[in-house]
C-alpha positions as CSV (number, residue, x, y, z in Angstrom):
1,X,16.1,0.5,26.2
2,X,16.2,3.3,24.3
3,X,12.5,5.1,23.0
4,X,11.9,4.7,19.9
5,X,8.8,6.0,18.1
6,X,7.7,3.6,15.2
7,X,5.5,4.2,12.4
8,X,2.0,2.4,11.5
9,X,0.5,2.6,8.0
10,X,-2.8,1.3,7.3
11,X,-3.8,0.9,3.5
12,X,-6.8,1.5,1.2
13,X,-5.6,-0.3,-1.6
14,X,-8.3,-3.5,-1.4
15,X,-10.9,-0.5,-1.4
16,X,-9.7,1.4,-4.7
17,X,-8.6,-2.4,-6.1
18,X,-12.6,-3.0,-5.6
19,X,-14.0,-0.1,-6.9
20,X,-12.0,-1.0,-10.0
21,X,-12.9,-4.4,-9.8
22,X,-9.3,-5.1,-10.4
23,X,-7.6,-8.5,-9.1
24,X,-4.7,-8.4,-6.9
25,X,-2.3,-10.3,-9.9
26,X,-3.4,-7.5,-11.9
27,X,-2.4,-4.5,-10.1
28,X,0.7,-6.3,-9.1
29,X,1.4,-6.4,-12.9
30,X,0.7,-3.1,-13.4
31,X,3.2,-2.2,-10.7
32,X,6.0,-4.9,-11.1
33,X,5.7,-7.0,-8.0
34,X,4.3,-10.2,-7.0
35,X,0.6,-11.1,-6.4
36,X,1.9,-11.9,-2.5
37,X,3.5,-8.3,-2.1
38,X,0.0,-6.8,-3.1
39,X,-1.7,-9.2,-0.6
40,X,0.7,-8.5,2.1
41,X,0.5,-4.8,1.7
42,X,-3.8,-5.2,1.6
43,X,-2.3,-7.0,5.2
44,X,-0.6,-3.8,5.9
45,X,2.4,-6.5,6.5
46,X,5.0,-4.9,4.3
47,X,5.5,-1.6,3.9
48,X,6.3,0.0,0.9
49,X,9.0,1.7,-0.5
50,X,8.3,5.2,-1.8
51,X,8.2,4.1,-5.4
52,X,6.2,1.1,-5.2
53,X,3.8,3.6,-2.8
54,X,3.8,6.0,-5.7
55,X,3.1,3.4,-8.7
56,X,0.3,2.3,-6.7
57,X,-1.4,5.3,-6.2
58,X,-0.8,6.4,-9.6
59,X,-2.6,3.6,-11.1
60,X,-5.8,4.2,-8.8
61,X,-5.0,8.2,-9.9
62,X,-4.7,9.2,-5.8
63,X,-2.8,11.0,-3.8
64,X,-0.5,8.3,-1.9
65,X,-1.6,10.2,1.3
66,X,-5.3,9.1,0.1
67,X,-3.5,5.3,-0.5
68,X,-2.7,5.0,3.1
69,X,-2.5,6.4,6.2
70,X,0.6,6.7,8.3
71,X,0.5,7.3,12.0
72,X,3.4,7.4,15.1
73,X,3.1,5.0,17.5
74,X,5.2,6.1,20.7
């Protein structure tokens, strides 16, 4: 079996959702996606695609590094 390095992310976005006391069907609006993709992302069971990474972080006004932190796992 082949080595293959995978990638973890673990995300902040139920913190900054909090701090703006903002419900998980709203940001979804905001964003364009479901009220499950936001909960499944808050999870960290999906991972996002760069835009959907982006929009989120935009609407909190962080850096998408600050939205979630990625990490190999060999």
């Amino acid at each position: 079996m082949a080595n293959k390095s995978k990638y973890q992310f673990d995300s902040k976005i139920h913190i900054y959702r909090a701090a703006k006391r903002m419900t998980q069907q709203e940001l979804a609006d905001l964003v364009g996606v479901s009220r499950q993709t936001i909960m499944q992302l808050e999870r960290n069971r999906y991972n996002p695609s760069m835009l959907l990474a982006y929009s989120i972080a935009k609407v909190f006004g962080v850096s998408i590094e600050e939205l979630f932190d990625f990490e190999e796992v060999l």
